[in-house]
C-alpha positions in Angstrom: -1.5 48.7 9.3 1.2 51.1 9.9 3.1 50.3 6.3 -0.2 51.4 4.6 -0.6 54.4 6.4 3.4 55.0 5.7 2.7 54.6 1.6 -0.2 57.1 2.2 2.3 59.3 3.5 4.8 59.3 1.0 2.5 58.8 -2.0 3.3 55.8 -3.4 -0.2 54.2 -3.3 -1.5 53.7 -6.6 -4.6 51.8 -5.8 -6.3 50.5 -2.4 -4.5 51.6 1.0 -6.7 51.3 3.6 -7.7 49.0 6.1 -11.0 48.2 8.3 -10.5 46.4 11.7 -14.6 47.2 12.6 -15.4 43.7 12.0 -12.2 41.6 11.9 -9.6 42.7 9.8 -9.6 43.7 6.8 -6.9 45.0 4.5 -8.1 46.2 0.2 -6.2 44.9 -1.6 -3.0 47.7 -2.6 -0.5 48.1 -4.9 2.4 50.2 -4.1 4.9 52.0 -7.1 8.5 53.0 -5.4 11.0 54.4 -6.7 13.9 53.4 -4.7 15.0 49.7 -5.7 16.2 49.8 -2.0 12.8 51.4 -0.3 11.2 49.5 2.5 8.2 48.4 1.3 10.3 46.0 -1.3 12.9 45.1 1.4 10.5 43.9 4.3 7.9 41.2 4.6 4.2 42.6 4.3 1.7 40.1 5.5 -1.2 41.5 3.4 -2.6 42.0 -0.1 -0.3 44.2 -0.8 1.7 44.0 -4.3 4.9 46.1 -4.5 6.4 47.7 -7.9 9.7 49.3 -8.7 10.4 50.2 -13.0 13.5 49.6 -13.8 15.2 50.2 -17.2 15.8 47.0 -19.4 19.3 47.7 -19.8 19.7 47.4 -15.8 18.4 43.5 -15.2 21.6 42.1 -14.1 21.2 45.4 -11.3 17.8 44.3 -10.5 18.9 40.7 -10.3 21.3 41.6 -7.6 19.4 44.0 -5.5 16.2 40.8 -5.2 19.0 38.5 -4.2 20.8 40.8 -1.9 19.0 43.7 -0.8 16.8 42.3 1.7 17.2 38.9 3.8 13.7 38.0 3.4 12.9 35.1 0.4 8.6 35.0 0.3 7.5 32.4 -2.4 5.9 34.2 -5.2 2.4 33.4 -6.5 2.1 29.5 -7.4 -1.4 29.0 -8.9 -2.9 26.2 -6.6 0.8 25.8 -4.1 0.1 28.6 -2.0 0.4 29.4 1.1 3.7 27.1 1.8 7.2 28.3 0.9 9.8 30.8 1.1 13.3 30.7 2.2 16.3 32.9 3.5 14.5 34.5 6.9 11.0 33.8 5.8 10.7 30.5 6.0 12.3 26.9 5.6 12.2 26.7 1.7 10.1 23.9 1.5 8.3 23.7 -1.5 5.2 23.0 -1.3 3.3 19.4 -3.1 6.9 18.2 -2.5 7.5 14.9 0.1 9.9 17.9 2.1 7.0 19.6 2.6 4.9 17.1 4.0 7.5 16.1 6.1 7.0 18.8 8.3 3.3 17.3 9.0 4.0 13.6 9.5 6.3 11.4 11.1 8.1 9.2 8.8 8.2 5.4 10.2 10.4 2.7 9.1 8.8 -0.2 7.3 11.2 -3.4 6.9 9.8 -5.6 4.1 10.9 -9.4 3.5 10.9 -10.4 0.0 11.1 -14.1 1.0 7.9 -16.0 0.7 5.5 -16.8 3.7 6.8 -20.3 3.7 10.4 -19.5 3.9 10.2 -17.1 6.9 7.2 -18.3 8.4 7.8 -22.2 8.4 11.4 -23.3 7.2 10.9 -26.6 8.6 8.3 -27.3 5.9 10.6 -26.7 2.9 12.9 -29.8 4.1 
């Protein structure tokens, strides 16, 4: 993977960073620690197990705030014990939720079912109600 080999590079693998295609693919689980709030590895998607951290001071939330809403277009779901691997929105995916009926949507075809509330006899056999 060429983002782990780039975090090897410029240091900021704290743990794991290394991968093993001999048999399959395999990817050890990494965490990166950056120190730019706007670095790459927090702005782009990384399809791995690959955890990203940036510190920030507690007097600079509303900062931090801003740069997850508008410092990269990407939106992945966070961890949801049990409602994984569905979600995400922005350019990284269609923000369904997931266990919602919007998300099984996207796996069915929703059908129209007309009920009458009228008895059998009224709809079936009006002539016997004379």
């Amino acid at each position: 993977m060429k983002g782990l080999a780039r975090g090897r590079a410029e240091g900021v693998v704290v743990v794991g960073g290394s991968a093993d295609a001999s048999a399959g693919w395999f990817v050890d689980p990494t965490v990166l620690e950056v120190s730019d709030p706007l670095s790459l590895f927090l702005a782009e998607e990384l399809f791995a197990p690959v955890l990203t951290t940036y510190a920030y001071d507690d007097a600079e939330w509303d900062e931090a705030l801003r740069l997850v809403d508008q410092s990269t277009p990407y939106g992945l779901t966070g961890p949801v014990v049990g409602q994984q691997p569905f979600g995400g929105a922005r350019a990284s995916a269609t923000n369904d939720k997931p266990g919602t009926v919007w998300n099984m949507i996207r796996f069915a075809s929703p059908r129209v079912i007309k009920r009458n509330h009228l008895p059998a006899t009224d709809y079936r056999y009006p002539h016997l109600d004379s």
